[in-house]
VOLUM-870606 format. One line per field, with one value per atom (N, C-alpha, C, O, CB): residue number from 1; x, y, z. Coordinates in nm, 4 decimals. Glycine has a CB too. Layout:
N
resi = [NUM	...]
px = [X	...]
py = [Y	...]
pz = [Z	...]
// end
This chain:
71
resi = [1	1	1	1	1	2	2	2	2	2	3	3	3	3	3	4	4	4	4	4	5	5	5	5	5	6	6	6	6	6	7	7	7	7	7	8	8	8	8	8	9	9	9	9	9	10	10	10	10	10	11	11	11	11	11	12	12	12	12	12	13	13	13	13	13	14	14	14	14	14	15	15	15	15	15	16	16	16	16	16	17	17	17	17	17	18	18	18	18	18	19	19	19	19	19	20	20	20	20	20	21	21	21	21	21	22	22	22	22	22	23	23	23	23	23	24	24	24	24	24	25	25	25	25	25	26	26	26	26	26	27	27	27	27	27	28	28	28	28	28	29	29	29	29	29	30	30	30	30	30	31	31	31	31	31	32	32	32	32	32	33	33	33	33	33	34	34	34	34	34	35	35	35	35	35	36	36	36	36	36	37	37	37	37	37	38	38	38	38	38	39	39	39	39	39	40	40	40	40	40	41	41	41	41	41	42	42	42	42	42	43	43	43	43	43	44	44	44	44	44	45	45	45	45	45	46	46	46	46	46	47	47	47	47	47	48	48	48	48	48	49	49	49	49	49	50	50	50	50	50	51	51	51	51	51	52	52	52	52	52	53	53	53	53	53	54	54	54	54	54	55	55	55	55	55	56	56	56	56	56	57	57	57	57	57	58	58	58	58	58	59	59	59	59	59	60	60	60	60	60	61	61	61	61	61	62	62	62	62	62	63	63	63	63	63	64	64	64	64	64	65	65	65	65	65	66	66	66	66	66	67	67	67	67	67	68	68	68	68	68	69	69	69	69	69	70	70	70	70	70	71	71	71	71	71]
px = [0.5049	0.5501	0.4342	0.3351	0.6136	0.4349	0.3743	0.4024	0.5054	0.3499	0.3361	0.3701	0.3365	0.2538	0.2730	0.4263	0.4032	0.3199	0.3089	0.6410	0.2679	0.1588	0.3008	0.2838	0.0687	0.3789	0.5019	0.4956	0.4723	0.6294	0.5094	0.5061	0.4207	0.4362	0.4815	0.2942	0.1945	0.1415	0.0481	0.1247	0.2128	0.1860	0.2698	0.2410	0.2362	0.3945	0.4423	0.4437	0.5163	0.4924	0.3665	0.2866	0.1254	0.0698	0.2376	0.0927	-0.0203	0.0403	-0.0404	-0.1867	0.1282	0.1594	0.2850	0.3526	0.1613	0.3456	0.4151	0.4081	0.2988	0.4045	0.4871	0.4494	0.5393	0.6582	0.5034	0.5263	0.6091	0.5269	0.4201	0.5813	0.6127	0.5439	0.5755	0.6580	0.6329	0.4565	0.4808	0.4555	0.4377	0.3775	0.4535	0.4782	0.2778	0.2046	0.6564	0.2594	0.1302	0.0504	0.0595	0.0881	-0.0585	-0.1561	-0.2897	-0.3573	-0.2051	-0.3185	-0.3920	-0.3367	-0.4265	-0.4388	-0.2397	-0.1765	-0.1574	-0.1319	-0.0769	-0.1517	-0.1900	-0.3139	-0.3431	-0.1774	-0.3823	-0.5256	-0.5554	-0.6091	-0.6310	-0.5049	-0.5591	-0.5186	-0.5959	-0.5032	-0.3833	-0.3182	-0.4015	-0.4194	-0.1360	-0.4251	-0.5065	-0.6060	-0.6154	-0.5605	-0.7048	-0.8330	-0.7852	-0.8570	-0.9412	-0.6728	-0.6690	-0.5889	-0.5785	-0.6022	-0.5161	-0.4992	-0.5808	-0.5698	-0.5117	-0.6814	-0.8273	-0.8812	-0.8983	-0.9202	-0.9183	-0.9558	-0.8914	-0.9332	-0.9709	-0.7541	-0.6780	-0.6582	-0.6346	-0.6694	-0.6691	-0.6691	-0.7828	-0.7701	-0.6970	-0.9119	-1.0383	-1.0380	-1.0634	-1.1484	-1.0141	-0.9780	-0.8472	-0.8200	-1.0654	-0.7586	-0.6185	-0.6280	-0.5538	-0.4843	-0.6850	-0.7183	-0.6096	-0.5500	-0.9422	-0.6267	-0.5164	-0.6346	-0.6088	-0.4534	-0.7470	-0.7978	-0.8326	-0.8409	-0.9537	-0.8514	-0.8133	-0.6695	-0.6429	-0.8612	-0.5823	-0.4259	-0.4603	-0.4981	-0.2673	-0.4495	-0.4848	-0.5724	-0.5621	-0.5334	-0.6764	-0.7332	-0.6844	-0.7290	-0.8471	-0.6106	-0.5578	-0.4155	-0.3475	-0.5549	-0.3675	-0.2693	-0.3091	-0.2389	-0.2108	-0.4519	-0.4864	-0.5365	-0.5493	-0.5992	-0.5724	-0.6195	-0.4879	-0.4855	-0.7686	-0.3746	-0.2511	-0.2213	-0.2563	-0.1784	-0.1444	-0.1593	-0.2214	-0.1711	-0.2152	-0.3359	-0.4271	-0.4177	-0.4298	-0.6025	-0.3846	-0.3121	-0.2250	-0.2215	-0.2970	-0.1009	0.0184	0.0405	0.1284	0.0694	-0.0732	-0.0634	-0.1388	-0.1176	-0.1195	-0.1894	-0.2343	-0.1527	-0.1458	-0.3554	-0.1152	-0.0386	0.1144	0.1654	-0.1385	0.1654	0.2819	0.3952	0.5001	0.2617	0.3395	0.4371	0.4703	0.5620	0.3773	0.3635	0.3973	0.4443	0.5115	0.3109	0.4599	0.4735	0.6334	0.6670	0.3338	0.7033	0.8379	0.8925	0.9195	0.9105	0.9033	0.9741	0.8956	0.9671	1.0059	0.7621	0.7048	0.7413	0.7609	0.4994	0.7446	0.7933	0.9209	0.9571	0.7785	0.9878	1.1345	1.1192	1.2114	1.3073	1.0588	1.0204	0.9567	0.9981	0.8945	0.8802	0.8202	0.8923	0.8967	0.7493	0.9702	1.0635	1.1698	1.1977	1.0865	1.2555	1.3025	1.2323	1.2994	1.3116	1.1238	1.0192	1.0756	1.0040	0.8524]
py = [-0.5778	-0.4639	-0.3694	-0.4165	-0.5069	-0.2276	-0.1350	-0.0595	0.0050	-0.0882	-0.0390	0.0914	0.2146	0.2252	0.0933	0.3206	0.5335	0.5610	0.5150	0.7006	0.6824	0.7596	0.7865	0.7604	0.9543	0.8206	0.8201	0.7363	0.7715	0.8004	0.6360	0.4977	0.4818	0.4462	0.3935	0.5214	0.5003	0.5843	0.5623	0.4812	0.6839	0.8259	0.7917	0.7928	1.0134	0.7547	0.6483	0.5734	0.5674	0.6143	0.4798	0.3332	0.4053	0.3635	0.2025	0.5007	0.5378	0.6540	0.7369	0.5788	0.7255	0.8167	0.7601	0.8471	0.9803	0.6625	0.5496	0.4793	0.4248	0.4730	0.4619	0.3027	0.1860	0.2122	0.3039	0.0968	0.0253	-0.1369	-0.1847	0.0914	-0.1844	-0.3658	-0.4388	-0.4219	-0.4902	-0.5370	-0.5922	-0.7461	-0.7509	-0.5315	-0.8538	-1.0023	-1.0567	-1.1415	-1.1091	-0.9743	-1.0668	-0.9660	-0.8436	-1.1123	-1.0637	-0.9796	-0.9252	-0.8289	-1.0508	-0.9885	-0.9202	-0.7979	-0.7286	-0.9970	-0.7580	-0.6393	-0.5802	-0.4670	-0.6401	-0.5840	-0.4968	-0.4311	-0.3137	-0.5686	-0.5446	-0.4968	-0.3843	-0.2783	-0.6115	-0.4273	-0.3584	-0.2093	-0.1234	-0.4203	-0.1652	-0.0644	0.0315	0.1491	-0.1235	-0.0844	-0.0390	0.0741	0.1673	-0.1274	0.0305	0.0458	0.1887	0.2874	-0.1206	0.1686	0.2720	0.3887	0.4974	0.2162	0.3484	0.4451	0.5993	0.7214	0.3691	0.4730	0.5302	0.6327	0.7405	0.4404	0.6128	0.6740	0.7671	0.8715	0.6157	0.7828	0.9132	1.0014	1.1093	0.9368	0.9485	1.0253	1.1572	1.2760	0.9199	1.0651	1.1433	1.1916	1.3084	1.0986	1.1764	1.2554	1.2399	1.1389	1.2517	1.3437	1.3122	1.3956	1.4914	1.3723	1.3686	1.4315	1.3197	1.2122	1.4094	1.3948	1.3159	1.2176	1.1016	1.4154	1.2420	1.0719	0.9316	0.8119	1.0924	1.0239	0.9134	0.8656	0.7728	0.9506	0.9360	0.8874	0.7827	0.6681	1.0553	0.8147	0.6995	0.6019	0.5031	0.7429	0.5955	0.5325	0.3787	0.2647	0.6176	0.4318	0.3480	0.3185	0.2309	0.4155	0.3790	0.3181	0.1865	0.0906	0.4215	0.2168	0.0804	-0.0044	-0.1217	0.0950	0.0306	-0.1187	-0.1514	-0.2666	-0.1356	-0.1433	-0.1816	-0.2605	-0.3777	-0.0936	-0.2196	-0.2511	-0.3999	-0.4991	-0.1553	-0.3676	-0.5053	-0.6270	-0.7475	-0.4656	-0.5379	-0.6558	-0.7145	-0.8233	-0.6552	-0.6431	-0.6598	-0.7952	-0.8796	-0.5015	-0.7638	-0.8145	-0.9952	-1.0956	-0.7018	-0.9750	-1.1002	-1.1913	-1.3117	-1.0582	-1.1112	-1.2232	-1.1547	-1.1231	-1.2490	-1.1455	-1.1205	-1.2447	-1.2256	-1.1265	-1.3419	-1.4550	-1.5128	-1.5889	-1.5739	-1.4507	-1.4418	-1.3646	-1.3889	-1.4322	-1.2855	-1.0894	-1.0560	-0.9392	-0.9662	-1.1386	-1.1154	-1.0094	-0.8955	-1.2339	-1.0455	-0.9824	-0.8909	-0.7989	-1.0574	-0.8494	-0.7234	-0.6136	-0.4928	-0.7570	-0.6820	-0.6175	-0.5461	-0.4487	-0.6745	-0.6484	-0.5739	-0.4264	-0.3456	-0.7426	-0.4231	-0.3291	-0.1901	-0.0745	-0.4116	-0.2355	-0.1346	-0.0425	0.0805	-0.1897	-0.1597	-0.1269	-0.0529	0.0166	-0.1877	-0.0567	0.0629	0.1992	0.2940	0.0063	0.2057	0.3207	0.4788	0.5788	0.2404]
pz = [1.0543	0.9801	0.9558	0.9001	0.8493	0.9947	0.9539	0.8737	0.8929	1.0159	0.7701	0.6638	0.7404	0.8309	0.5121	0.6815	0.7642	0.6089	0.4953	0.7955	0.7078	0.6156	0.4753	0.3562	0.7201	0.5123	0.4008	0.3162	0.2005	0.4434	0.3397	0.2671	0.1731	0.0563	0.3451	0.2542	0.1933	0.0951	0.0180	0.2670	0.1072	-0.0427	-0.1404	-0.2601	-0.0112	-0.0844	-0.2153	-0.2693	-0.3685	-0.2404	-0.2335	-0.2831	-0.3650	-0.4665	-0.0958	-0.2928	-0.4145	-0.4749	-0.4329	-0.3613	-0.5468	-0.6640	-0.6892	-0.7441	-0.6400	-0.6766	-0.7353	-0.8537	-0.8687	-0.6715	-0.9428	-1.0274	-0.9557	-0.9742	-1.2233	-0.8994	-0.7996	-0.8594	-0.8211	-0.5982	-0.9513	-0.9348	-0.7908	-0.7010	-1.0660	-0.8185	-0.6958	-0.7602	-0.8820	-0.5613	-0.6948	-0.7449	-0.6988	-0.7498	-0.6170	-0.6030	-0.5681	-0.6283	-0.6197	-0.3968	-0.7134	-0.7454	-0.6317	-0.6678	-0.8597	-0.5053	-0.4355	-0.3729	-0.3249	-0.3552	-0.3607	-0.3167	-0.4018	-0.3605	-0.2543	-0.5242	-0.6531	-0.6860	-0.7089	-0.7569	-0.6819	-0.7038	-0.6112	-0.6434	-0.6809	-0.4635	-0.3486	-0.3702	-0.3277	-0.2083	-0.4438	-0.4434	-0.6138	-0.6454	-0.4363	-0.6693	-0.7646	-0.7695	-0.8494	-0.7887	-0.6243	-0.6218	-0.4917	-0.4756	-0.5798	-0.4260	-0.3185	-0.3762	-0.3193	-0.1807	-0.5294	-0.6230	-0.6546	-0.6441	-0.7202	-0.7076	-0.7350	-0.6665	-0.7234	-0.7183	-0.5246	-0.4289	-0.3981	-0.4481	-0.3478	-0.2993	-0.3911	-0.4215	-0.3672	-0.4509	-0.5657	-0.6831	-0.6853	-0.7152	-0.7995	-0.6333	-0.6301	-0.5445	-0.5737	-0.6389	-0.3560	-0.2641	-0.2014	-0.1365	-0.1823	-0.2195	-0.1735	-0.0259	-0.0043	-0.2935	0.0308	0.1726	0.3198	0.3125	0.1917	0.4067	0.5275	0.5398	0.5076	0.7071	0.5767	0.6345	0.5349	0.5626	0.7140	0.3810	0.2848	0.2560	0.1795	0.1637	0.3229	0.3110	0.4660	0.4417	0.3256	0.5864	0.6838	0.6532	0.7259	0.7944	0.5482	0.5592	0.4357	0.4220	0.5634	0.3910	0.2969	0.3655	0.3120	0.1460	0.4714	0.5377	0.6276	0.6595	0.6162	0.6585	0.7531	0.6605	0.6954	0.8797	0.5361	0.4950	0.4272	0.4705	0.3849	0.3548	0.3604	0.4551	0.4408	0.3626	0.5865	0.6911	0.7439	0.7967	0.7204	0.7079	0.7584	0.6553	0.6775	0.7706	0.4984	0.4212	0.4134	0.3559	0.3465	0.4855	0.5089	0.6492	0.6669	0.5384	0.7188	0.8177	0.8234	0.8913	0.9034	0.7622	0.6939	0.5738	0.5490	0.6367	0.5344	0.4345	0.4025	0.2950	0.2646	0.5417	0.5923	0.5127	0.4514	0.7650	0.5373	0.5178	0.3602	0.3294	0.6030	0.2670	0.0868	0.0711	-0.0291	-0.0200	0.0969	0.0691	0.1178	0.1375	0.2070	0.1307	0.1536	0.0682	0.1061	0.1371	-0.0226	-0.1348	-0.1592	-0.1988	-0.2518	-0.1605	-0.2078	-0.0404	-0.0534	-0.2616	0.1048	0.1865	0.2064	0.2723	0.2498	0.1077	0.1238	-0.0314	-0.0423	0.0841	-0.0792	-0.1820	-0.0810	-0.0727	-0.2988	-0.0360	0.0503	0.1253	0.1222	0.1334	0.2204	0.2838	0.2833	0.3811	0.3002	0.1585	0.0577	0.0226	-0.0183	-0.0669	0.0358	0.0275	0.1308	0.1346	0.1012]
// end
């Protein structure tokens, strides 16, 4: 599963819970960033590290995928 740059602007100017706290944190901190530059390659660039989180712990993340997924 890949998240779109779409997705991903709504996961950071979102309030969206999620069940795992490392994908929280992660969204926490790419909040942050952002916030401070809301530019296109800080939006890609927080799409690939999503992405690469997503892709790794694909198989806990069910239920926070199907959240996304709704996005």
């Amino acid at each position: 599963m890949a998240v779109t740059i779409q997705q991903v602007r709504k996961l950071l100017q979102g309030q969206h819970t999620f069940s795992q706290l490392g994908f929280s944190m992660l969204l926490t901190r790419l909040k942050f960033l952002y916030a401070n530059e809301p530019a296109p390659e800080t939006l890609e660039n927080c799409a690939k590290e999503i992405n690469a989180f997503l892709g790794k712990y694909h198989t806990v993340m069910a239920a926070d995928i199907a959240v996304i997924d709704s996005l």
